[in-house]
DSSP file (Angstrom, degrees, kcal/mol; ACC not computed):
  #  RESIDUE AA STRUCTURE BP1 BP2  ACC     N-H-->O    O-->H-N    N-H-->O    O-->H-N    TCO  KAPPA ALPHA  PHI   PSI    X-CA   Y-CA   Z-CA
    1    1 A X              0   0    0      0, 0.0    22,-1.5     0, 0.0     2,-0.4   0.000 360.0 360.0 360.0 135.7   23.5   18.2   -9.8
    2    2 A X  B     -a   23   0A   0     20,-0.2    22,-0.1     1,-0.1     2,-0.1  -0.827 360.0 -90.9-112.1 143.1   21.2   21.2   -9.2
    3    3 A X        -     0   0    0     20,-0.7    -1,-0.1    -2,-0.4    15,-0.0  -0.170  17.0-160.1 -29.0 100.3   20.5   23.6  -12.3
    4    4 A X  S    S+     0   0    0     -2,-0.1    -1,-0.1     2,-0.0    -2,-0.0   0.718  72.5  93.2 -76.1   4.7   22.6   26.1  -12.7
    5    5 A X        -     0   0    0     12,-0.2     2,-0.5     0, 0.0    -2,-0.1  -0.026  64.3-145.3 -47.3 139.4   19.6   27.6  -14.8
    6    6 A X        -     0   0    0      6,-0.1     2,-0.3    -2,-0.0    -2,-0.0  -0.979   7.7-159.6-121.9 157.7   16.8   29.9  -13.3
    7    7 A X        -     0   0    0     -2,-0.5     5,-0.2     6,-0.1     2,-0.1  -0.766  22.2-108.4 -86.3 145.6   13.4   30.0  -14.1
    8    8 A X        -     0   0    0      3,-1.6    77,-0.3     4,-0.3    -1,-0.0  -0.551  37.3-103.1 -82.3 171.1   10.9   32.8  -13.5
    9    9 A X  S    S+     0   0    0      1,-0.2    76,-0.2    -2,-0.1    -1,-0.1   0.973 124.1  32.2 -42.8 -48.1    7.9   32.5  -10.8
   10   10 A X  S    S+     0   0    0      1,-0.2     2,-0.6    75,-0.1    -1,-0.2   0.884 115.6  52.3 -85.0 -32.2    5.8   31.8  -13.8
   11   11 A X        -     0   0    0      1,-0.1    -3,-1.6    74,-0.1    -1,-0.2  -0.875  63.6-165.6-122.8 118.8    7.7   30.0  -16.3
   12   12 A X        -     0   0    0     -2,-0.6    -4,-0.3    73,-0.4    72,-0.3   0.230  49.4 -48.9 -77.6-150.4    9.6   27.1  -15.5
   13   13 A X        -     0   0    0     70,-4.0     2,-0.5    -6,-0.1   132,-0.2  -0.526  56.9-146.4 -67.5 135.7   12.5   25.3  -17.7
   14   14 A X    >>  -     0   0    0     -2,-0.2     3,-2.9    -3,-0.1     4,-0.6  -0.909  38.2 -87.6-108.2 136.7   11.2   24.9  -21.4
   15   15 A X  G >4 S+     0   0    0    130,-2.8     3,-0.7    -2,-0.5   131,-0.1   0.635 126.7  49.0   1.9 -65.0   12.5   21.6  -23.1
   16   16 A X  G 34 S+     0   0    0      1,-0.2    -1,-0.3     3,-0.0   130,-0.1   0.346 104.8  63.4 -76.6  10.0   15.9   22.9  -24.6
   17   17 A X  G <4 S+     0   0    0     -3,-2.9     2,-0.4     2,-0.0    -1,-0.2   0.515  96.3  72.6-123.6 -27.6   16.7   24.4  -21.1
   18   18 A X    <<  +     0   0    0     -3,-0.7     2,-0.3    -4,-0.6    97,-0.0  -0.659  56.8 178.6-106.5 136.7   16.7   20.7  -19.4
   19   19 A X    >   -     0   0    0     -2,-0.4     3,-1.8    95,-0.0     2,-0.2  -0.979  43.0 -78.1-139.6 159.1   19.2   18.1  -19.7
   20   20 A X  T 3  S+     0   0    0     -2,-0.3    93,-0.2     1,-0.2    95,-0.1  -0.471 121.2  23.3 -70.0 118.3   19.8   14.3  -18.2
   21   21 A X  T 3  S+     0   0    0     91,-0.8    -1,-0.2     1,-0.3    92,-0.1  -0.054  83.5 129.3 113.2 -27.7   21.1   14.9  -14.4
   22   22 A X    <   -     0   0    0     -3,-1.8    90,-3.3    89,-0.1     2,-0.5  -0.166  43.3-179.9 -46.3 121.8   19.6   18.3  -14.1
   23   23 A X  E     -aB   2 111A   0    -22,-1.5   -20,-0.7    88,-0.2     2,-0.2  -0.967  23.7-154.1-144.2 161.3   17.4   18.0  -10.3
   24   24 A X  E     - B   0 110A   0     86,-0.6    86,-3.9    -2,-0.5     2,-0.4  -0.972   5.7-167.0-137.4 149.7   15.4   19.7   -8.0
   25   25 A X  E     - B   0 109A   0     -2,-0.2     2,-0.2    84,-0.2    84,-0.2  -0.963   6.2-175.8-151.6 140.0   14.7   19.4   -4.2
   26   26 A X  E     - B   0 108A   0     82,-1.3    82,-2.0    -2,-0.4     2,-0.3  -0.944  13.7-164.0-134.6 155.5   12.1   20.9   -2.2
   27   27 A X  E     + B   0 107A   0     -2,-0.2     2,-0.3    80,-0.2    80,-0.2  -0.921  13.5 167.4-137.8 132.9   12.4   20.1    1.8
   28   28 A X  E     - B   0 106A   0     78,-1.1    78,-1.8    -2,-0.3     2,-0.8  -0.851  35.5-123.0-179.1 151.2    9.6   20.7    4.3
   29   29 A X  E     - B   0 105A   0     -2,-0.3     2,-0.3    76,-0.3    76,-0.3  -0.931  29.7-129.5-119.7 120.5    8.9   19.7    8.0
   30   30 A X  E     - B   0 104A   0     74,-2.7    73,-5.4    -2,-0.8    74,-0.8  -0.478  35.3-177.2 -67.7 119.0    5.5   17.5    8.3
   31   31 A X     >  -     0   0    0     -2,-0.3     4,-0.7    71,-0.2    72,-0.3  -0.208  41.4 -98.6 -84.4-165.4    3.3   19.3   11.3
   32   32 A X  H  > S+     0   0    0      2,-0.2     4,-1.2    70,-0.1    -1,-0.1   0.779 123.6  54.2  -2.7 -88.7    0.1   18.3   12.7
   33   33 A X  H  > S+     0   0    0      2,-0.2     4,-2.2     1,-0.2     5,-0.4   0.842 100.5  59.5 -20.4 -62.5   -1.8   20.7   10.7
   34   34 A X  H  > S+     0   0    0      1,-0.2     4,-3.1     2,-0.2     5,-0.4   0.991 116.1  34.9 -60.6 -62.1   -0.2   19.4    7.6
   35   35 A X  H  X S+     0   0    0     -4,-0.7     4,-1.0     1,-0.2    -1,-0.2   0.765 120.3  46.6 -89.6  10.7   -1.8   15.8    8.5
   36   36 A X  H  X S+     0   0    0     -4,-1.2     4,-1.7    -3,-0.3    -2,-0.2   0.891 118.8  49.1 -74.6 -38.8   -5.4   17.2   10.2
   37   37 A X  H  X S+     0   0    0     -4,-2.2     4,-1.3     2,-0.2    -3,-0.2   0.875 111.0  44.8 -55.8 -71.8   -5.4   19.4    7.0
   38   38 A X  H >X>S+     0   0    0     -4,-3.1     4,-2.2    -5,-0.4     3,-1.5   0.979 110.1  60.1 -53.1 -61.1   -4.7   16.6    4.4
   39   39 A X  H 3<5S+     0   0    0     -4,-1.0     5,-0.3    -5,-0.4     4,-0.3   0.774 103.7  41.5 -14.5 -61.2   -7.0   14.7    6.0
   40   40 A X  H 3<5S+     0   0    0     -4,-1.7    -1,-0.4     1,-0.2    -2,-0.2   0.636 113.8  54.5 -93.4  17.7  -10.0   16.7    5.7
   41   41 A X  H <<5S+     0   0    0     -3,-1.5    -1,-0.2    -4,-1.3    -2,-0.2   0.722 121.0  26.3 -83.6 -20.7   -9.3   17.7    2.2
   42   42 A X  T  <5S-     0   0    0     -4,-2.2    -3,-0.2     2,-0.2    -2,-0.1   0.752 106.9-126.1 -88.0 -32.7   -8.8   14.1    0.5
   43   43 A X      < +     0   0    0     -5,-0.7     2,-0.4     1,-0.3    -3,-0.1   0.674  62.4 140.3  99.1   7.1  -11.3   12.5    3.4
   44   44 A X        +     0   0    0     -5,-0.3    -1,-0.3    -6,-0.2    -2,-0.2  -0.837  11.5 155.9-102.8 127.0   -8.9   10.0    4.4
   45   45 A X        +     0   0    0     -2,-0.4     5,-0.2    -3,-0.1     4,-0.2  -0.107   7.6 162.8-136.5  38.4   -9.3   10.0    7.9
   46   46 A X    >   -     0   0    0      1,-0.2     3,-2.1     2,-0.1     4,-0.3  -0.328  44.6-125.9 -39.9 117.0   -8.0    6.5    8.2
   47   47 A X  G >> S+     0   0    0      1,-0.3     4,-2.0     2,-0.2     3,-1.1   0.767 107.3  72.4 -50.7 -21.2   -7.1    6.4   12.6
   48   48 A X  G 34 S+     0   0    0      1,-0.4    16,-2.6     2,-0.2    -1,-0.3   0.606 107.0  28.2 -89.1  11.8   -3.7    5.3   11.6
   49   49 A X  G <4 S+     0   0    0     -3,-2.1    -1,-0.4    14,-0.2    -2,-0.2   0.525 140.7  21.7-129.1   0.1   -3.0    8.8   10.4
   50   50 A X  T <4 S+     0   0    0     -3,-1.1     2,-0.3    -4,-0.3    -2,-0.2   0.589 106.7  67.9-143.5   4.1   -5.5   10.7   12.9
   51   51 A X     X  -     0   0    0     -4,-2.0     4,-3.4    -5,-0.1     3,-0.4  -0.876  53.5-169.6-133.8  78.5   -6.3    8.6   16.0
   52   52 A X  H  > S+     0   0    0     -2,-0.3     4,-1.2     2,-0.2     5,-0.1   0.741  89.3  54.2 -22.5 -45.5   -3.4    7.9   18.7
   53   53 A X  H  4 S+     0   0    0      1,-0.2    -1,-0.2     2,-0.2     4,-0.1   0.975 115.0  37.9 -56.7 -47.6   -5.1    5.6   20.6
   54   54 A X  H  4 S+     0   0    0     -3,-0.4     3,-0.5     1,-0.2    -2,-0.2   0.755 116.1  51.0 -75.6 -22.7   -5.8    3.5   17.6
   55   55 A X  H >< S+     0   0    0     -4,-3.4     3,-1.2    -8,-0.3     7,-1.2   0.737  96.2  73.4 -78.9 -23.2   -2.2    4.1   15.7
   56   56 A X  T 3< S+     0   0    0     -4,-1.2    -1,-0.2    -5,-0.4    -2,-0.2   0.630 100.6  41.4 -66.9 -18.3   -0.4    3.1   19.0
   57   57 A X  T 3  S+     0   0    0     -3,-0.5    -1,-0.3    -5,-0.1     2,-0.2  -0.146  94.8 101.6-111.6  45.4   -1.3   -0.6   18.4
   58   58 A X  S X  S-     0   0    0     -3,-1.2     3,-1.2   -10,-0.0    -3,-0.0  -0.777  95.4-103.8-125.1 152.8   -0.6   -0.5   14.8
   59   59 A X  T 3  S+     0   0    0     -2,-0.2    -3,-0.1     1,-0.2    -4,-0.0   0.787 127.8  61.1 -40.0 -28.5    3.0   -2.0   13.5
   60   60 A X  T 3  S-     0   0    0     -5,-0.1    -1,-0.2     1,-0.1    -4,-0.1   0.642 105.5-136.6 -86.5  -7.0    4.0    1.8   13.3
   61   61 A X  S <  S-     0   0    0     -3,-1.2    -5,-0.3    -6,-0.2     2,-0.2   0.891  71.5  -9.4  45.2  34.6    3.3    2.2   17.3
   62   62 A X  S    S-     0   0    0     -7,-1.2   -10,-0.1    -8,-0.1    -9,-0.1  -0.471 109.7  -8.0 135.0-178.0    1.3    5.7   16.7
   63   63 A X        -     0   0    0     -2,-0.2     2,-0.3   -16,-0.1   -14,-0.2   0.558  46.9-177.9 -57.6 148.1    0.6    8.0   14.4
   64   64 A X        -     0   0    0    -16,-2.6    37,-0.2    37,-0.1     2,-0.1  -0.998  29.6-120.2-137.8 156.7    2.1    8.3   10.6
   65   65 A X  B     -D  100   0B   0     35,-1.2    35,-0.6    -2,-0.3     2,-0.2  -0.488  53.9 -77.1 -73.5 155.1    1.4   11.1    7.9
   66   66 A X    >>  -     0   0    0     -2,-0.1     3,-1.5   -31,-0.1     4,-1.4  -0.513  29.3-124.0 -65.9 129.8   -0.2    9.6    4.6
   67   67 A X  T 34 S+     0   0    0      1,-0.3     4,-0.4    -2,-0.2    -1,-0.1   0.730 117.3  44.5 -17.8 -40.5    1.8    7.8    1.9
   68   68 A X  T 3> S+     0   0    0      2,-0.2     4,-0.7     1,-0.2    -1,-0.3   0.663 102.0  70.5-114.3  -2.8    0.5   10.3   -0.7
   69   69 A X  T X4 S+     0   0    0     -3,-1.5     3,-0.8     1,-0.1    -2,-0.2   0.973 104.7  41.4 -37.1 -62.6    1.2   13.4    1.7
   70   70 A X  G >X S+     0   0    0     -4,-1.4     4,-1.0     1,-0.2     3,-0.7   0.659 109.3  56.1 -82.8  -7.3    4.7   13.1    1.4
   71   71 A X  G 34 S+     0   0    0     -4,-0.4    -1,-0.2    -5,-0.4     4,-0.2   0.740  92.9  67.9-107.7  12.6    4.6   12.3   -2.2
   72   72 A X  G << S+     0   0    0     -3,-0.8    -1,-0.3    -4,-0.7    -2,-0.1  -0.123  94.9  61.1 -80.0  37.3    2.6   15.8   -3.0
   73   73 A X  T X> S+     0   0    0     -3,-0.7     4,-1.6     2,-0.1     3,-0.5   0.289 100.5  54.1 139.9 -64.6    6.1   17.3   -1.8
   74   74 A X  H 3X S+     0   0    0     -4,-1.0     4,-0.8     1,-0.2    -2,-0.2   0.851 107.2  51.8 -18.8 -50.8    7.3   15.1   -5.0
   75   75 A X  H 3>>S+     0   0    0      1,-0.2     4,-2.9     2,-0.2     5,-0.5   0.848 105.6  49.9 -83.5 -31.6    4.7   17.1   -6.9
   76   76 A X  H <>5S+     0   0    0     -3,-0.5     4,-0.9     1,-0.3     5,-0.3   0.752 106.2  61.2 -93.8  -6.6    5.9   20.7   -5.7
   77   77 A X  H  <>S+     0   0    0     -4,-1.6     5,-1.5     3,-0.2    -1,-0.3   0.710 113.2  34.2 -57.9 -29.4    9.4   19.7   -6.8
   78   78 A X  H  <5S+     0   0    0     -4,-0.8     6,-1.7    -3,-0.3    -2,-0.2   0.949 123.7  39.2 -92.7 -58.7    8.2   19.2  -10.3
   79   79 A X  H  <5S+     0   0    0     -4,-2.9    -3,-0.2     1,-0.2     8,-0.2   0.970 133.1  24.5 -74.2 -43.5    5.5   22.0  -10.7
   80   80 A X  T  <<S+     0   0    0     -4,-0.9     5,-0.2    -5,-0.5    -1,-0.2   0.706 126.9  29.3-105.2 -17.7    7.6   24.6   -8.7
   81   81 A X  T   5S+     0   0    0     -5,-0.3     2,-0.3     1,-0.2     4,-0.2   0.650 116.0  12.3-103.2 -95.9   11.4   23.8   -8.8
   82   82 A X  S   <S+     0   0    0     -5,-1.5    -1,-0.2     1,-0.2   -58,-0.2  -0.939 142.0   9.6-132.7 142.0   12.8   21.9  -11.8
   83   83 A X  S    S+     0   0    0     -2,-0.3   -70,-4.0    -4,-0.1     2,-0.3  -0.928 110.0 171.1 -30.2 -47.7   11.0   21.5  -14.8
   84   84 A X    >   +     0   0    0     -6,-1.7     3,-1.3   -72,-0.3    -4,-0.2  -0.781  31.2  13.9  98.8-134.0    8.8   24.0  -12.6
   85   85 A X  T 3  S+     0   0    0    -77,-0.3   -73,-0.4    -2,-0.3     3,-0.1  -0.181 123.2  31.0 -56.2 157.0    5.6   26.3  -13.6
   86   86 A X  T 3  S+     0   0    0      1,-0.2     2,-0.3   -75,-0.1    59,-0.3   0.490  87.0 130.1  76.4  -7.4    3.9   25.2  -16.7
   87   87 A X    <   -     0   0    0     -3,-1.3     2,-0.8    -8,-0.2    -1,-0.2  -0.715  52.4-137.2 -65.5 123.7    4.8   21.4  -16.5
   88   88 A X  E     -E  143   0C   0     55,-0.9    55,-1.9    -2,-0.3     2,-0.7  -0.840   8.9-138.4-108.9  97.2    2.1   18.9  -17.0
   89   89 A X  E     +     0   0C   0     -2,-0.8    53,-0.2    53,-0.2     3,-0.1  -0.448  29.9 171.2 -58.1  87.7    2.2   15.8  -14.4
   90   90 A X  E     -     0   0C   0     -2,-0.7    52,-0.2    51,-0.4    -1,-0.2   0.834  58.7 -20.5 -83.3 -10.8    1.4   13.0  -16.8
   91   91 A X  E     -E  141   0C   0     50,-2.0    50,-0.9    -3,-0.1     2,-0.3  -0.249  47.3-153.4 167.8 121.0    2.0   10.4  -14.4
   92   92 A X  E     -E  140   0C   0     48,-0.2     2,-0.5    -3,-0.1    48,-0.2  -0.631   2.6-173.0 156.9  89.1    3.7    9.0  -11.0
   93   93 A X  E     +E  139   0C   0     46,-1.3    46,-1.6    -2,-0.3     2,-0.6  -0.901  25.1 171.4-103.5 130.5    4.9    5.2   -9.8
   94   94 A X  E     -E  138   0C   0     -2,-0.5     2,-0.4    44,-0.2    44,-0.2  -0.896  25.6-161.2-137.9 151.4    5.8    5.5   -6.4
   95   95 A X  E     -E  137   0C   0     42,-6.1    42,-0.8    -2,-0.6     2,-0.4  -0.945  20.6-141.1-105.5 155.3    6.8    2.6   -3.7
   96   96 A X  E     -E  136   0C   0     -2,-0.4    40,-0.3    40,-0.2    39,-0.1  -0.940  20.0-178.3-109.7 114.6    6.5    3.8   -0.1
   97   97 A X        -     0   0    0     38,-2.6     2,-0.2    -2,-0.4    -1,-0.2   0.958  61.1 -11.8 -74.3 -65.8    9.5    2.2    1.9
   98   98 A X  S    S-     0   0    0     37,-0.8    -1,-0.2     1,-0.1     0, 0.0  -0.900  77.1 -72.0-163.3 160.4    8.6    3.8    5.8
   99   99 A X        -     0   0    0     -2,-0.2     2,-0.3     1,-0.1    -1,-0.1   0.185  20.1-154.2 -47.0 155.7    6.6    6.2    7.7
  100  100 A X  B     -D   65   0B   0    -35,-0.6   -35,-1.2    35,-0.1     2,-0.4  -0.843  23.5-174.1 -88.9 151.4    6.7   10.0    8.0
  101  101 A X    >   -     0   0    0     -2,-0.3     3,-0.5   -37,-0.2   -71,-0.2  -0.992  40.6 -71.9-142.0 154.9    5.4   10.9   11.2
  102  102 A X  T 3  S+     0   0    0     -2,-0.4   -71,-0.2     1,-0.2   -70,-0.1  -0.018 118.5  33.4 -49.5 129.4    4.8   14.4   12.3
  103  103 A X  T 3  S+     0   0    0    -73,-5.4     2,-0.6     1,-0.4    -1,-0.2   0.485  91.7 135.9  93.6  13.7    8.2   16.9   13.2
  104  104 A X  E <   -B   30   0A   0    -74,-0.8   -74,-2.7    -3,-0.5     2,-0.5  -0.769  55.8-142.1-100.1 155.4    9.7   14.7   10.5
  105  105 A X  E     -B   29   0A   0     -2,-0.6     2,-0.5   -76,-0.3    26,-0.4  -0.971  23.7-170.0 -96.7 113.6   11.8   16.7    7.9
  106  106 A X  E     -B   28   0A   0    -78,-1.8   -78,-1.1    -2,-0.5     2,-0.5  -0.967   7.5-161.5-105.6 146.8   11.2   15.2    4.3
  107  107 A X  E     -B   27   0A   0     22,-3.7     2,-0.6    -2,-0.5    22,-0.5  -0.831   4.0-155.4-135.6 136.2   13.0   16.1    1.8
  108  108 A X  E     -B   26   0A   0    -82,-2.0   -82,-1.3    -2,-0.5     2,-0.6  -0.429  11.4-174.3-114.3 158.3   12.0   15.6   -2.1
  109  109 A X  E     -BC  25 127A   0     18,-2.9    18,-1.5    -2,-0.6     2,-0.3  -0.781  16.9-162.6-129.1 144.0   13.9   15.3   -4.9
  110  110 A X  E     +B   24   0A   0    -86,-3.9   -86,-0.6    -2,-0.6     2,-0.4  -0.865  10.0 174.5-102.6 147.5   13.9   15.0   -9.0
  111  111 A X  E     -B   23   0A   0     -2,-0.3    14,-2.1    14,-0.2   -88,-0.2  -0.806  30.4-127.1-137.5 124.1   16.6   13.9  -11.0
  112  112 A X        +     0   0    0    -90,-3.3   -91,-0.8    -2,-0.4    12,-0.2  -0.330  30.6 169.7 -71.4 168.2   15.9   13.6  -14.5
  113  113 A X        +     0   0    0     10,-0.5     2,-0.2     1,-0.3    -1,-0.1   0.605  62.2  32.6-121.3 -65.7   16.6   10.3  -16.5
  114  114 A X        -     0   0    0    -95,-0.1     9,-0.8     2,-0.0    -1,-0.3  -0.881  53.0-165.0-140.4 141.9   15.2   10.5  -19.7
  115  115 A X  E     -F  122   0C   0      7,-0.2     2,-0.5    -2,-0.2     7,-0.2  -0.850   5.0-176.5-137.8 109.1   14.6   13.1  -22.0
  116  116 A X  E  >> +F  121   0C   0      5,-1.7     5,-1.9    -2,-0.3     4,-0.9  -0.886   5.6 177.5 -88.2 112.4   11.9   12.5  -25.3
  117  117 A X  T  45S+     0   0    0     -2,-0.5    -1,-0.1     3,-0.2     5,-0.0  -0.003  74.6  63.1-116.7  49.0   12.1   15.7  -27.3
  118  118 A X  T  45S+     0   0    0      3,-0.0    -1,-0.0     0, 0.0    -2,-0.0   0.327 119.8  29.7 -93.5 -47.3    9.6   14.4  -30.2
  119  119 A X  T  45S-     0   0    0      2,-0.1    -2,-0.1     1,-0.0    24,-0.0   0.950 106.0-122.1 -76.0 -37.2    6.8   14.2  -27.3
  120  120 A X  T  <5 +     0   0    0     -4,-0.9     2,-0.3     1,-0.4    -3,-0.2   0.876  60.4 159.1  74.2  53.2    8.2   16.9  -25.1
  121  121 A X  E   < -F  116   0C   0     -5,-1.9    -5,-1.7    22,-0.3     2,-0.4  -0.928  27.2-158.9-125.8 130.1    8.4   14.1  -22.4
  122  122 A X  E     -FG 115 142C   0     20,-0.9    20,-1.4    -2,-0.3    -7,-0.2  -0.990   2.2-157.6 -90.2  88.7   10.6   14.2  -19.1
  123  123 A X  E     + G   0 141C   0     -9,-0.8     2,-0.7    -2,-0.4   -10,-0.5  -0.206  14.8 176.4  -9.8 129.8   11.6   11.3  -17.2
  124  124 A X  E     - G   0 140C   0     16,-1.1    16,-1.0   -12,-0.2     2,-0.8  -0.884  26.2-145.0-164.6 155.1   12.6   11.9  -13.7
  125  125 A X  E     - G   0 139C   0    -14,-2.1     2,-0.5    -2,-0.7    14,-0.2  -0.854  35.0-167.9-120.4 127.1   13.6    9.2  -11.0
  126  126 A X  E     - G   0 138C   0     12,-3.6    12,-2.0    -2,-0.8     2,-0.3  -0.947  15.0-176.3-131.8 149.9   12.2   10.9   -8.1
  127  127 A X  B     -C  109   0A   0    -18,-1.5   -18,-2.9    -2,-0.5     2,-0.3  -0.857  16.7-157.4-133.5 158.3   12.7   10.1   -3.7
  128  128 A X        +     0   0    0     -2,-0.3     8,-3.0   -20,-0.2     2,-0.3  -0.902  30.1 180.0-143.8 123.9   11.2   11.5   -0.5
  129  129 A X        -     0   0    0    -22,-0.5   -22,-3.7    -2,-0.3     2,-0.5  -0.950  29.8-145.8-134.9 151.6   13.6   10.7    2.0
  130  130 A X  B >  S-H  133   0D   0      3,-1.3     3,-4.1    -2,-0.3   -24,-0.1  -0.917  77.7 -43.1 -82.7 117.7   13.9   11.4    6.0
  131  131 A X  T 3  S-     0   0    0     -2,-0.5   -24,-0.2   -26,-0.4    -2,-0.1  -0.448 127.4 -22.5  56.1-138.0   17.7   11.9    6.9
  132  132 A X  T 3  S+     0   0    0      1,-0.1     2,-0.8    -3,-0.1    -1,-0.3   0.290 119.2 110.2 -93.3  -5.8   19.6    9.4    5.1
  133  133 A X  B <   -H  130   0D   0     -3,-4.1    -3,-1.3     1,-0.1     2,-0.6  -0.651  65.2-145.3-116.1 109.5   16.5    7.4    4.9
  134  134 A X        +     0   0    0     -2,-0.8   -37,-0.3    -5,-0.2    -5,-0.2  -0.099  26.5 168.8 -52.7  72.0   14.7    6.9    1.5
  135  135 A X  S    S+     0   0    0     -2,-0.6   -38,-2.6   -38,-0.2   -37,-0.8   0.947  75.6  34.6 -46.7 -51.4   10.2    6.8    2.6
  136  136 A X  E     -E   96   0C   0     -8,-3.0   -40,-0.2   -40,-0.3    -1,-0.2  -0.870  69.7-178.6-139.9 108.8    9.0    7.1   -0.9
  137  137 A X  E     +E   95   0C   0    -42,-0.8   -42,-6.1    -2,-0.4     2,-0.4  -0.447  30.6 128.9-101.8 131.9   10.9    5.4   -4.3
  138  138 A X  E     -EG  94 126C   0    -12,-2.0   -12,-3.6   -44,-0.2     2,-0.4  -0.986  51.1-123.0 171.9-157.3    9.3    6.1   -7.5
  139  139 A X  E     -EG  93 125C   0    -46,-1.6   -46,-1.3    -2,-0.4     2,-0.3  -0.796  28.5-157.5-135.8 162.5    9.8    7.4  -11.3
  140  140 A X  E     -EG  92 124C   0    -16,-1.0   -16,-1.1    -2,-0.4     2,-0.3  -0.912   3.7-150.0-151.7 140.3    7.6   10.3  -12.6
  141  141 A X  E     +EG  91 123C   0    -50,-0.9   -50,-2.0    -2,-0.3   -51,-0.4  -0.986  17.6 177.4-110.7 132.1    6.6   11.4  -16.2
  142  142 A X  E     - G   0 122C   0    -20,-1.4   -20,-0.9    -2,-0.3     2,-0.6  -0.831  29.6-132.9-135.3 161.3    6.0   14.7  -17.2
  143  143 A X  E     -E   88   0C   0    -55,-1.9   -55,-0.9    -2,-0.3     2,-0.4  -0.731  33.3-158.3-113.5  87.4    5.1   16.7  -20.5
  144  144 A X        -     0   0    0     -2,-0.6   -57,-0.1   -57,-0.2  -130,-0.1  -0.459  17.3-108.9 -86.4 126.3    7.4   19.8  -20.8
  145  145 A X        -     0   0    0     -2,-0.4  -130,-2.8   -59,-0.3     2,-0.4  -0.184  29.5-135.8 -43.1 156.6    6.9   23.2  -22.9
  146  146 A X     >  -     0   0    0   -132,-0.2     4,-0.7  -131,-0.1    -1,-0.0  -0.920   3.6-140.3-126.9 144.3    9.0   23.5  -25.7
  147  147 A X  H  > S+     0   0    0     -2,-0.4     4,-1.0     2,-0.2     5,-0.2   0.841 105.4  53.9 -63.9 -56.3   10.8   27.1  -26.4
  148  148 A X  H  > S+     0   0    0      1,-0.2     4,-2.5     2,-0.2    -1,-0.2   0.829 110.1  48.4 -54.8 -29.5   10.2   26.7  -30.3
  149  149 A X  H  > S+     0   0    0      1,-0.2     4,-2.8     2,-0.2    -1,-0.2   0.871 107.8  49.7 -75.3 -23.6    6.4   26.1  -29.6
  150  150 A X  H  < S+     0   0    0     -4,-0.7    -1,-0.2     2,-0.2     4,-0.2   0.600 112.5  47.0 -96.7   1.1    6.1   28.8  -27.6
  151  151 A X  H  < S+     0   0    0     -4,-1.0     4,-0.4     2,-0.2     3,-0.3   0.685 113.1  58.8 -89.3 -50.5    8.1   31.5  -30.6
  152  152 A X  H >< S+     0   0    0     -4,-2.5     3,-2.6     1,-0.2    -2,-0.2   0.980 102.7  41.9 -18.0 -78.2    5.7   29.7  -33.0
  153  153 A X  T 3< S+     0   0    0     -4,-2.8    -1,-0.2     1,-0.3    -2,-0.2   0.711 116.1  60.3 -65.8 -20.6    2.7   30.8  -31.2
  154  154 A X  T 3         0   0    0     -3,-0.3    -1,-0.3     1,-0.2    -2,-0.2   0.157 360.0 360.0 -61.6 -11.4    4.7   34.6  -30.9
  155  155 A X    <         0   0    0     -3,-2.6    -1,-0.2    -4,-0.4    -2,-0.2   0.399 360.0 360.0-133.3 360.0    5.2   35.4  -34.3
């Protein structure tokens, strides 16, 4: 179920704002660009994500976008959709099932799980999927603003 909640650009869901079931989906079509781009910014220039010749004898029979490409697409679901701005990625298990390969559509998605409101901790069971089919499986924890903290610091 998507939020019926808004956020501003700057301030995402605060703590009391979020409940278990609440999700967010961001959807994006992997170019070229996106994996010459990624590439030189991490440094992974591993051929099987930049070299044809060499990805064409590979199990994947030619080029695939990086594992942790499509699971920054994970990451702009969380900072920028639902909790959103102001959410603090404390940490990320992810499996990757199958390739992306460039002109692929992924689309990634949150659904919260778990909710700790002594820590101000999120849960969220989080996918990147092509079509009907599910690339990158994994769980994410996150550290959400609290509404009371932020009236605290206000008065």
């Amino acid at each position: 179920m998507d939020s019926p909640l808004v956020h501003t650009d700057l301030n995402g869901f605060f703590l009391e704002d979020l409940s278990v079931g609440m999700s967010g989906v961001f959807a994006k079509t992997i170019t070229e660009a996106d994996i010459v781009l990624f590439s030189g910014v991490t440094g992974d220039m591993n051929p099987v994500h930049v070299n044809q010749e060499y990805a064409q004898d590979t199990m994947f029979k030619g080029r695939i976008a990086h594992g942790m490409l499509t699971a920054s697409l994970i990451s702009t679901v969380l900072g920028m959709k639902m909790p959103g701005p102001g959410v603090i990625y404390l940490g990320q298990d992810l499996k990757f099932l199958a390739p992306v390969r460039a002109g692929d559509t992924v689309t990634a998605r949150a659904v919260i799980t778990d909710i700790i409101p002594e820590k101000k901790r999120i849960i969220c069971k989080t996918t990147a999927s092509v079509g009907d089919k599910v690339v990158c499986d994994g769980t994410a924890k996150m550290m959400v603003r609290s509404r009371a903290e932020l009236d605290e610091k206000s008065s």
